[in-house]
C-alpha atoms as one frame of an Amber mdcrd trajectory, in Angstrom:
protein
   0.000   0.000   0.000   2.814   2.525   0.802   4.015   1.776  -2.703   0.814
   2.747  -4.343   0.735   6.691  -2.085   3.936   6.505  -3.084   3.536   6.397
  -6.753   0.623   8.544  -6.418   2.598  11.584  -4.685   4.897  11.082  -7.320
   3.164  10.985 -10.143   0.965  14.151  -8.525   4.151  16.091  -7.981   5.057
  15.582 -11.743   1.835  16.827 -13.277   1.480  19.350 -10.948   5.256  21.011
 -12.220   4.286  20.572 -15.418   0.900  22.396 -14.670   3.365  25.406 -13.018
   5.889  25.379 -15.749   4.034  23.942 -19.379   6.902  22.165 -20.805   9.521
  20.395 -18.791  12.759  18.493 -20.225  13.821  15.141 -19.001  16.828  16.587
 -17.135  14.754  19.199 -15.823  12.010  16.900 -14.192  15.066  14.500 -13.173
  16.600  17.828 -10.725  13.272  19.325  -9.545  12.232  15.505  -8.466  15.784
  14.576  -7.392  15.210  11.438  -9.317  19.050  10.506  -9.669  19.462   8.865
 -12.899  18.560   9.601 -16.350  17.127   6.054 -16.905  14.893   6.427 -14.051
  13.540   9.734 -14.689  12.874   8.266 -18.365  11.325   5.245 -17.387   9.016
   7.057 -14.687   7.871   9.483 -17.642   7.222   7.099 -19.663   4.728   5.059
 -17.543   2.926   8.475 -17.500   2.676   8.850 -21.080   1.661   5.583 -21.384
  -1.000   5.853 -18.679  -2.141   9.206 -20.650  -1.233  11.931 -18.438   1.483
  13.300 -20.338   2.211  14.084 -23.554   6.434  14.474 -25.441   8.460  15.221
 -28.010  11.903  15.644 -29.153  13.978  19.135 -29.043  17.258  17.830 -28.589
  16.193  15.411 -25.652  12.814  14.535 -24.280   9.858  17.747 -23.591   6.601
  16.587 -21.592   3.642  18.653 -21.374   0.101  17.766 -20.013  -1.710  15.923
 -22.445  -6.115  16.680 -21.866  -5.779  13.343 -18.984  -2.977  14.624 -17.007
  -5.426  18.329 -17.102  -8.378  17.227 -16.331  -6.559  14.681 -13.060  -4.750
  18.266 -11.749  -7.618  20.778 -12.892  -5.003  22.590 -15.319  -7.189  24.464
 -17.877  -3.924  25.529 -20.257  -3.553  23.422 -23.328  -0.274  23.086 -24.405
   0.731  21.664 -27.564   4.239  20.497 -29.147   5.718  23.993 -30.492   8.799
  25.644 -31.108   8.087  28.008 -28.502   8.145  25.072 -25.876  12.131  26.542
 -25.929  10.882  29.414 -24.384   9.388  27.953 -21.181  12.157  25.551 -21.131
  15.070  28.710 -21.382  12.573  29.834 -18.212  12.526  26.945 -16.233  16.318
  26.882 -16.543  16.257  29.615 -14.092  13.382  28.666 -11.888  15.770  25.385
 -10.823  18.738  27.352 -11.140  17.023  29.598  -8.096  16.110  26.883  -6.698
  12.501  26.612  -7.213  11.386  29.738  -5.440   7.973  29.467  -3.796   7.109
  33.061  -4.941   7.684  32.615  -8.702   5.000  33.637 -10.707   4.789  33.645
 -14.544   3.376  35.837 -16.950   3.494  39.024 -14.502   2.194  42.290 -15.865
   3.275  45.499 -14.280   0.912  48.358 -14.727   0.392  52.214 -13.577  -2.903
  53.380 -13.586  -1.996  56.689 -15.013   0.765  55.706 -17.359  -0.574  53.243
 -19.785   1.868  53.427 -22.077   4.529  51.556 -19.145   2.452  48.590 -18.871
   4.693  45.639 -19.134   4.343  41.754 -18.843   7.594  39.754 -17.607   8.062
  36.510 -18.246   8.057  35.784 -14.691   9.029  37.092 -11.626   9.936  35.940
  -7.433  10.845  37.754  -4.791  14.529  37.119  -3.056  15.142  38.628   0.360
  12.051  41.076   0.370  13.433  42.043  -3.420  11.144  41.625  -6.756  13.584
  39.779  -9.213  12.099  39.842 -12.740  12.630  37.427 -15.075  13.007  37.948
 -18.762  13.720  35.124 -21.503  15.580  36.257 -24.949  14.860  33.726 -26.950
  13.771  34.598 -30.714  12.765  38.303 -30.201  14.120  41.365 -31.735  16.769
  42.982 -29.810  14.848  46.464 -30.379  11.601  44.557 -28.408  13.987  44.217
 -25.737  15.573  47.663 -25.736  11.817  48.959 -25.597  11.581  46.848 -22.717
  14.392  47.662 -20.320  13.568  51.448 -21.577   9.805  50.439 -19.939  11.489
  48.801 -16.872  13.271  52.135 -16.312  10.839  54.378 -16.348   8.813  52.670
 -13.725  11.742  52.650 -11.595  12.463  56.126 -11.723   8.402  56.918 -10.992
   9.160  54.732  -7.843   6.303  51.743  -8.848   8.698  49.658  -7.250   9.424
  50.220  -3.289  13.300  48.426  -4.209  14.309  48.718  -7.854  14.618  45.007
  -8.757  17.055  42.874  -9.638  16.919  41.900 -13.224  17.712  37.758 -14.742
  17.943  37.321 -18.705  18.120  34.269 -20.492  19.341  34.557 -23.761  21.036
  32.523 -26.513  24.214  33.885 -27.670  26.739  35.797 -26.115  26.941  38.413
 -28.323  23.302  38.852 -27.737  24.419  38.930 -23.840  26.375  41.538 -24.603
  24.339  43.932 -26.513  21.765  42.901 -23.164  24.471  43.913 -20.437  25.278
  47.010 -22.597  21.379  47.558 -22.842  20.954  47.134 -18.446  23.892  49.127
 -17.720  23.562  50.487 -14.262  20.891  48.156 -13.657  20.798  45.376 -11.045
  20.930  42.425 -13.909  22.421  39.053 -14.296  22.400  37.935 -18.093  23.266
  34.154 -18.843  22.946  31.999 -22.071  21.480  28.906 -22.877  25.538  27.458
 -22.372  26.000  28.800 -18.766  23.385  25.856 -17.434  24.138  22.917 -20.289
């Protein structure tokens, strides 16, 4: 019997990440569940596919996503589907383990002023470290002039005091000459830029 809770936690703890964070890779989902090897973490994921739950597909190595089963068992309304932009979420998640899973981490966080409209900005995600908002943006096919706009945006607000601490800023991007035209973009900004390379 303590096998079959077992199994259960588990396999609730691994829809329920994917529910958080849409598209997981098999080494990602083998460090957030401390699974230890490679061959266990695949084996486990595949008994979910093949019980339904989850859905995968090849971008180098193994991507899961909720299939409509593994949705309806967690209540996740978001349907995801195989896409290029899976890379996205997966550049994202990078971080969110790399910070150690941080309890506040939200995604998809819009920052708004009332009476500046034209400042409204959504992040790709955002937590707070030591009482401090640290947003998180992902670089991953956009234009670099979309991201100038943004850090102009980000700016602004901080300078108009929206935030009580300016934050700390994380990019993800995929080069490092496009980390350097970002670190050239933040300068005198609290930001840490890494490429897809720093966590491979």
């Amino acid at each position: 019997m303590k096998a079959v809770i077992k199994r259960e936690e588990l396999t609730e703890g691994l829809l329920l990440s994917l529910k958080t964070l849409d598209y997981l890779t098999r080494s990602q989902i083998q460090v957030l569940h401390e699974m230890g090897s490679s061959r266990t973490t695949s084996r486990i994921m595949k008994a979910l596919e093949d019980e339904g739950y989850v859905n995968s597909f090849r971008d180098g190595e193994k991507v899961y996503y909720l299939s409509r089963e593994g949705r309806e068992r967690i209540g996740s309304s978001r349907i995801r589907t195989k896409t290029v932009q899976a890379r996205h979420y997966i550049m994202r998640n990078s971080l969110y383990i790399a910070f150690n899973a941080p309890p506040t981490w939200k995604n998809e966080q819009r920052f708004a002023i009332k009476e500046r409209k034209d400042l409204s900005i959504k992040a790709d995600a955002t937590f707070v470290k030591d009482g401090r908002y640290h947003i998180v943006e992902i670089d991953h096919t956009q234009k670099m002039a979309v991201n100038r706009t943004k850090i102009e945006k980000y700016r602004k607000l901080i300078e108009i005091g929206a935030f009580k601490t300016a934050p700390a800023f994380v990019w993800m991007t995929v080069t490092d000459y496009r980390r350097k035209q970002l670190q050239k973009l933040c300068e005198g900004m609290d930001a840490q830029i890494f490429t897809v390379n720093d966590f491979v």
